[in-house]
N, C-alpha and C positions, 0 to 999 in steps of 0.2 A: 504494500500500500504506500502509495506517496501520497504528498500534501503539495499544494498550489497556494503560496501564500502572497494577497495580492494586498498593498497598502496604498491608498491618496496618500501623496504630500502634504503636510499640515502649511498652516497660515502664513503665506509669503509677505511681503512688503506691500507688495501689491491689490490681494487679497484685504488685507486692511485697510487700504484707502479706498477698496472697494473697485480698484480699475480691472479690466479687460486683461488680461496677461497672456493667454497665449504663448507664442513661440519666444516672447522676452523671458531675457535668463536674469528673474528675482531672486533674490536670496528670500531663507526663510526669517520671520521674526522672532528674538526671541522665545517671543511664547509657542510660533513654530515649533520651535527646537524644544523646548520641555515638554510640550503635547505631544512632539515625536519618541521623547523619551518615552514619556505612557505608554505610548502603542507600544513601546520594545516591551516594558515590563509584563502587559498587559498580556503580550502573544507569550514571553515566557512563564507567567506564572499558569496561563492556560495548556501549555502543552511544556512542561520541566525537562522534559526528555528530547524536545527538537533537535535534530543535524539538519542545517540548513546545505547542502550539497551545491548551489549554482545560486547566484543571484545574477539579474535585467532589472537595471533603471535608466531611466529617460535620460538625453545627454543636457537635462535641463539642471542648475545646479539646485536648484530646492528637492527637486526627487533625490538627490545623490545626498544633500544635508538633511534629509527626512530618515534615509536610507543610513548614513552614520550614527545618526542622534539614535536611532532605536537601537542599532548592534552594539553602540556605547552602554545602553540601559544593560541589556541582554552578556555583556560584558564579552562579545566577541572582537575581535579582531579582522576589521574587515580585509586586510591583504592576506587571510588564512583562506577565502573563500572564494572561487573564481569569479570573476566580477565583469559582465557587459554593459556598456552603456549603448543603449540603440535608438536612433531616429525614430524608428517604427514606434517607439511607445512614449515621443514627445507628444505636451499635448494639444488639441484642437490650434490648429492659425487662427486667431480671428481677423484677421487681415484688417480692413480700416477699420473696427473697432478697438483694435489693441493701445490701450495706456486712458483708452475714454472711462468714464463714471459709470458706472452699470447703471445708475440711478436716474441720474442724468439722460442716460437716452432711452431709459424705461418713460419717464416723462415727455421724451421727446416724440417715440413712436405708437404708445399705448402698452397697457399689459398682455392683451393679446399678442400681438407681433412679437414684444420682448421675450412671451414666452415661447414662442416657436423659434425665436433668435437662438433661446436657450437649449431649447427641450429637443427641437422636433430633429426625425430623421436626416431629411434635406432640403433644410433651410438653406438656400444662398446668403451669403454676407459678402460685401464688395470686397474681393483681392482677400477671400479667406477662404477656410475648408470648413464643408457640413460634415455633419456626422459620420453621413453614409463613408465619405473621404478619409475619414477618421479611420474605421473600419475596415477599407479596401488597402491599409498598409499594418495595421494591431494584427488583425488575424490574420493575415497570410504569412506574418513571422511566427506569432504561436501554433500555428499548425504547424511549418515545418524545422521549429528549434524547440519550443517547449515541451509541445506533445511527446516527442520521442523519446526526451529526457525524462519525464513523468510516468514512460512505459516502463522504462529502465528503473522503476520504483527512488527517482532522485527526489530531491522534495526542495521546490524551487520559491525562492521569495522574488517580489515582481513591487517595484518601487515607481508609480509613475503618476499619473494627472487623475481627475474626475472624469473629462469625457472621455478619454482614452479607455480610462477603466470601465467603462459604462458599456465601449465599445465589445471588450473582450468580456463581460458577463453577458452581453447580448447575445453572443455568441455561444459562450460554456452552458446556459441556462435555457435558448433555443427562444429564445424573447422578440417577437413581431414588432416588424419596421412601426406598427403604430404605439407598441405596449411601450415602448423606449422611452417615447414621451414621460413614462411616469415613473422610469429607473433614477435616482438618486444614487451618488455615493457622497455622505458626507465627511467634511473632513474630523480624523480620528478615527473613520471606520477601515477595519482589516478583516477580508473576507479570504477566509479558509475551505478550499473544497479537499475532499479526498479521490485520488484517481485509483484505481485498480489496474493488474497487467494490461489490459486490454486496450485503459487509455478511456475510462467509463468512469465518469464523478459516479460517487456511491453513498457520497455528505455534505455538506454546504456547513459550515458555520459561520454566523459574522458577528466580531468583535468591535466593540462601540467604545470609545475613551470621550468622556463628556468635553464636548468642545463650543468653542464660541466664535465664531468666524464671520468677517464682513462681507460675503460672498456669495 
């Protein structure tokens, strides 16, 4: 049996002032970094016995300082554990909305729109990527890197963004172009599946560290 352990980045710079971030490389905030510590403790005290065999985070630096603050908590040593950073699980472009107010052009376009800006499948945003776009580059690396590793009973942690993430449980979870709309992952949640030889989730866990985010 292997595990799939996939965690959001907690609370960037950006995220706090509530802006658009995207393909911009924020650091996390402080409080980032201690909410990220949580989630480490939070994943070790739920499973005491974990060997993390492979880690994949995004080449954005807040997934990578989300991604050290936990294995800090967990008291690993991350150059013990092979480590990829890959484009495919940077998150969402938001192309011209990137460094805007969330708030601000919630205002500007209505809640409706904002939320399909947010939410939906494939929403166009000018000179950015929809979801679907998200998707057609997340899963076609975890089908042909992750899965096989998870067959081989490795047990992989996966450090990257909200829609990115949202993209790959869309996928593990078998969740319709319309149900996405109402897929969240908030920040401080770490979602654990179990795979079997086959490459067959057989459990879902998700773990929630109380958070407060501008975002």
């Amino acid at each position: 049996m292997a595990k799939l352990i996939i965690a959001r980045h907690h609370e960037s710079e950006w995220n706090k002032l509530g802006q658009w971030t995207g393909l911009e490389d924020v650091r996390l905030t402080p409080y980032g970094c201690e909410k990220s510590e949580e989630m480490g403790t939070l994943l070790q005290a739920t499973y005491p016995d974990l060997h993390i065999d492979y880690i994949f985070t995004s080449k954005l630096i807040r997934a990578e300082q989300t991604l050290n603050c936990m294995l800090k908590a967990m008291h690993i040593d991350p150059s013990s554990i092979p480590t990829e950073h890959e484009t495919a699980l940077n998150e969402r472009d938001y192309g011209d909305y990137t460094g805007k107010n969330k708030w601000d052009i919630k205002i500007q376009v209505g809640e409706d729109d904002f939320d399909s800006i947010r939410r939906d499948w494939d929403h166009h945003i000018p000179r950015g990527e929809t979801l679907k776009m998200v998707y057609e580059r997340s899963v076609p690396f975890f089908i042909s890197t992750i899965i096989p590793l998870l067959k081989e009973g490795k047990n992989i942690l996966i450090t990257s963004h909200g829609n990115t993430i949202r993209t790959l449980v869309k996928y593990i979870d078998n969740i319709s172009d319309e149900g996405v709309r109402d897929l969240e992952i908030p920040f401080g949640s770490i979602l654990v599946y179990d795979y079997d030889e086959s490459g067959v989730v057989t459990n879902k866990k998700i773990l929630q560290v109380d958070s407060r985010v501008n975002a």
